[in-house]
N, C-alpha and C positions, 0 to 999 in steps of 0.2 A: 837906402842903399846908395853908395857912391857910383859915379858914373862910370869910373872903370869898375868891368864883371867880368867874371869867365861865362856868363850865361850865351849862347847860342856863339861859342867860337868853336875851334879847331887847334888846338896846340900839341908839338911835340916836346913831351919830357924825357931827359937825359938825366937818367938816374947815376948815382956814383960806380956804382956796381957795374956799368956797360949794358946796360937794360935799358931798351927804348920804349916807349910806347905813344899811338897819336893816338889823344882823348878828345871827342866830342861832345860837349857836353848841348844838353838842350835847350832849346827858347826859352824856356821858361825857370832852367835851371834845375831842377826835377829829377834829372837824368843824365846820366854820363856812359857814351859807348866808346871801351876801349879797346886797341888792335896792340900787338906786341909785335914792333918790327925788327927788332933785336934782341939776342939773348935766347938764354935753354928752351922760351916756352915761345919762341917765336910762333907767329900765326894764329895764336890764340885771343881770343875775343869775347865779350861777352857786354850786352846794355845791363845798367845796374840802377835800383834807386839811390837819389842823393840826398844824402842828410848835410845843410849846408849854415853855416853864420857868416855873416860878414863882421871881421875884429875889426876893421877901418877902414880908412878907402882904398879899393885894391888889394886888401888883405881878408884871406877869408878862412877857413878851416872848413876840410870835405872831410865827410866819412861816409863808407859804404860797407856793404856784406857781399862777397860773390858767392856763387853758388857752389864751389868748391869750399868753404866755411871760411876761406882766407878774409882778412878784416883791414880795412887799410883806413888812416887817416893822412889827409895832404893839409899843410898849413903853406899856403899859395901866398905868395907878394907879386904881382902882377906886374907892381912898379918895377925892382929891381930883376924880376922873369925867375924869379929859387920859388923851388919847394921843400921842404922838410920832410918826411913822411916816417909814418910809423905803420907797421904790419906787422902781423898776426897769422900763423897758419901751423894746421897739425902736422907733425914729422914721426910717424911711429905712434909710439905713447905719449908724447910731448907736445905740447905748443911751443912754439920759437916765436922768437920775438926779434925783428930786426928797425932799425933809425938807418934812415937815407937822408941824402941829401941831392938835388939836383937843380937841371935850368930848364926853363922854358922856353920854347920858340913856338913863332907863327907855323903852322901847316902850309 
């Protein structure tokens, strides 16, 4: 693993949509708790297990499962502070399928 991680930081991402959220992820990398401090589902939270790769240095790709079945993957560049992300969640009888883009800052 290169020596830039997101393992044990605090960062807020600024998704395109006007959706914030500050993710902590854990020492070890392991685990990510998210807070939504902007947008419809403000206030809401939850720690999640992290399924992680590092694609190079400072580039990693995250995915996780919340407990409401929604499925997110983030493809993180640390260097340049973007994420990519794909989600997944039921609406009705349907899964929806949405691609973001956003930026990262320090906490």
């Amino acid at each position: 693993m290169s020596g830039l991680t997101y393992a044990g930081r605090t960062l807020i991402f600024r998704v395109d949509n006007g959706v914030v959220f500050r993710i902590s992820y854990s020492a070890d990398g392991a685990t990510l708790h998210y807070e939504t401090l902007e947008g419809p589902a403000k206030g809401a939270q939850e720690t999640v297990a992290l399924h992680a790769a590092e694609l190079g240095p400072g580039n990693f790709m995250l995915g996780w499962v919340e407990k409401s079945g929604m499925s997110i993957t983030h493809v993180m560049n640390l260097t340049a502070r973007t994420v990519h992300a794909f989600w997944t969640y039921q609406d009705g009888g349907s899964r929806v399928a949405e691609l973001h883009t956003g930026t990262l800052e320090p906490a």
